[in-house]
Structures are given as structure tokens and as C-alpha cells.
Residue frames relative to the residue before (quaternion, step in Angstrom):
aa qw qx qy qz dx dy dz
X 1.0000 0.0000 0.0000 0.0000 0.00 0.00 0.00
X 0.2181 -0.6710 0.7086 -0.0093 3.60 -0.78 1.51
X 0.1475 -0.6850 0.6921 0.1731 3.84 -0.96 1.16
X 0.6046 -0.5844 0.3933 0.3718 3.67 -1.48 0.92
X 0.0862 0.7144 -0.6718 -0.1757 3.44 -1.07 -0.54
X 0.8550 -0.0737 -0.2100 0.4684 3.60 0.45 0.74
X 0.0041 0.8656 -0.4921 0.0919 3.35 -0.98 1.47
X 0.3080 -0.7641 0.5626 0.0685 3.63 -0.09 2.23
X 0.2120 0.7411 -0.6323 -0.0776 3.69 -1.53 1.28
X 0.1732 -0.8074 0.5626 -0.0399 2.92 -1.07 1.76
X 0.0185 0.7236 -0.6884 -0.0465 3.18 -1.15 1.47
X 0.2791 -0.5270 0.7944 0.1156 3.23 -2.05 0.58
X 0.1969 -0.6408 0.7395 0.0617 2.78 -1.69 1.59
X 0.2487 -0.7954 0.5430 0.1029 3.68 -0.47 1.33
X 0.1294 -0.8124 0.5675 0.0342 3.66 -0.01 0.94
X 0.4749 -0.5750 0.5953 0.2991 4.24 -0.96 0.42
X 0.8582 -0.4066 0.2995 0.0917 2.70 -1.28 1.40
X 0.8390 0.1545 -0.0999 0.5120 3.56 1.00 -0.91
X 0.5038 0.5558 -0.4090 0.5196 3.14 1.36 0.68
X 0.4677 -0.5875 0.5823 0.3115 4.00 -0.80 1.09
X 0.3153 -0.4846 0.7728 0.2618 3.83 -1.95 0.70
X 0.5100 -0.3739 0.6851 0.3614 3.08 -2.23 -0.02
X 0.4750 -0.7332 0.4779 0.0916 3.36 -1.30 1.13
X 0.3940 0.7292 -0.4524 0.3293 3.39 1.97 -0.10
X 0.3558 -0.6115 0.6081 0.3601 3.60 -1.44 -0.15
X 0.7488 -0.4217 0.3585 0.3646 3.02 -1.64 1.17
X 0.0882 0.8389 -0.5312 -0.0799 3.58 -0.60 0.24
X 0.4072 -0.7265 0.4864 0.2641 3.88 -0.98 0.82
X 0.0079 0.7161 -0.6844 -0.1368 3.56 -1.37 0.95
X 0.5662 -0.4714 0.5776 0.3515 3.02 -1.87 0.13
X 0.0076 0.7184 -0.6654 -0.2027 3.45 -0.99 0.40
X 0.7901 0.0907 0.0108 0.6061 3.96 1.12 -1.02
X 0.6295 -0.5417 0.1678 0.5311 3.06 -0.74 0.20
X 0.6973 0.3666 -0.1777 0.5898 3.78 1.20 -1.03
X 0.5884 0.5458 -0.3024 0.5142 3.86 0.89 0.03
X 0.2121 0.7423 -0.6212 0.1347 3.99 -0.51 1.08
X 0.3170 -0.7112 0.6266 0.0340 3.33 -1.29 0.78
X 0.1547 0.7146 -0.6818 -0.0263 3.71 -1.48 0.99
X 0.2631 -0.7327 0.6249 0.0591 3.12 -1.04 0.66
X 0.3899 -0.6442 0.6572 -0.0322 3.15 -1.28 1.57
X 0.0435 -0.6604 0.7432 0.0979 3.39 -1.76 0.45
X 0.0602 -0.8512 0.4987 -0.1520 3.46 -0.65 1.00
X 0.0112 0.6610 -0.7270 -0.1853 4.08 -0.75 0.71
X 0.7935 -0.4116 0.3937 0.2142 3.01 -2.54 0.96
X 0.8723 0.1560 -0.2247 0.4053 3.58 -1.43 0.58
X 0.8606 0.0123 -0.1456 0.4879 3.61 -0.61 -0.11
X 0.6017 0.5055 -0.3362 0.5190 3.61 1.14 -0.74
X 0.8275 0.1768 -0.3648 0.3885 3.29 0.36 -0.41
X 0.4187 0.6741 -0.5139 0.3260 3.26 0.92 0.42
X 0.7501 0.4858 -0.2591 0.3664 3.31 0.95 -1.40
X 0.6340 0.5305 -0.3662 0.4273 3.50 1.33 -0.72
X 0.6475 0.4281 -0.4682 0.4222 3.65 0.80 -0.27
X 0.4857 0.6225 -0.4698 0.3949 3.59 1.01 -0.22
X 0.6319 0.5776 -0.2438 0.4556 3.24 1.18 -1.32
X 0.5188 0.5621 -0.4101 0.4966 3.92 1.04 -1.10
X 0.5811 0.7268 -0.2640 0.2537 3.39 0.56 -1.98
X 0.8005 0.4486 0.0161 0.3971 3.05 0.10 -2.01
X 0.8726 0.2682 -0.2133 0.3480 3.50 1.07 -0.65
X 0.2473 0.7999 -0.3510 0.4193 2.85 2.73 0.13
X 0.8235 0.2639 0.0766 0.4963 3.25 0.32 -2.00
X 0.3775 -0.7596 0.4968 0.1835 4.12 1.19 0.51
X 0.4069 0.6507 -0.5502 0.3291 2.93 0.92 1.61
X 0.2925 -0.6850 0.6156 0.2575 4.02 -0.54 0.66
X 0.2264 -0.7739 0.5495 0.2189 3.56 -1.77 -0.29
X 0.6742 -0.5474 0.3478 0.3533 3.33 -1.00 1.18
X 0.5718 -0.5638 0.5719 0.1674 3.28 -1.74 0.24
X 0.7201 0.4249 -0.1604 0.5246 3.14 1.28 -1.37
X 0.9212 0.1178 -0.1288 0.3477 3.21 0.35 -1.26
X 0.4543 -0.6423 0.4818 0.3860 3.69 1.59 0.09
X 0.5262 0.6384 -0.4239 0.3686 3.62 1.23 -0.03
X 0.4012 -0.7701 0.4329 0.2421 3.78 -0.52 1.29
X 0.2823 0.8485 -0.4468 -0.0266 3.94 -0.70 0.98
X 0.5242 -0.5739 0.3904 0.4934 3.69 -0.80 0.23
């Protein structure tokens, strides 16, 4: 048994296409001391595709190429 000492929740609210997001940025709260929360706003198909790329990329401090679009550290 490994106790936690730090735990990121992220939700995406994935709204339809013809409905407008809130234009805020994602934004980080405490909730405990080892327990934070961010909340995404997100429309369906390519938008939300690209923001989870975006989640992706800054989860694991990875950046993407020019050439190949090919995520790396």
C-alpha cells in the first residue's frame, strides 16, 4: 500500500457544436491538500479532440514537432 500525496481532477464539459463554451481558461482549485480540480469547457468533434490533446501534452510535458505532429518529451 502506496498512500497518495497528490491527486489532479480534470473534467471536460463537452457541449454540441451549436451551443457557445465559456471563454474562461481552465483554471486549477485546491480542493485538499493533495486533491485539485480543473475544469475544462469543450464543443464535440474536432474541438474536443484538440483540447484533450492540449490536456495530453501538458499532463506528461510533452511539446509537438513541426515536422511530424508526432507528440515528444
Amino acid at each position: 500500500f502506496v498512500p497518495l500525496t497528490k491527486c489532479d481532477l480534470t473534467l471536460v464539459d463537452v457541449r454540441p457544436l451549436d451551443q457557445s463554451v465559456p471563454t474562461s481558461n481552465p483554471e486549477f482549485h485546491p480542493i485538499t491538500s493533495i486533491l485539485h480540480r480543473t475544469f475544462y469547457y469543450s464543443q464535440s468533434g474536432q474541438m474536443l479532440f484538440t483540447r484533450m490533446l492540449q490536456m495530453l501534452l501538458k499532463q506528461h510535458n510533452l511539446a509537438l514537432t513541426t515536422v511530424t505532429g508526432i507528440p515528444m518529451k
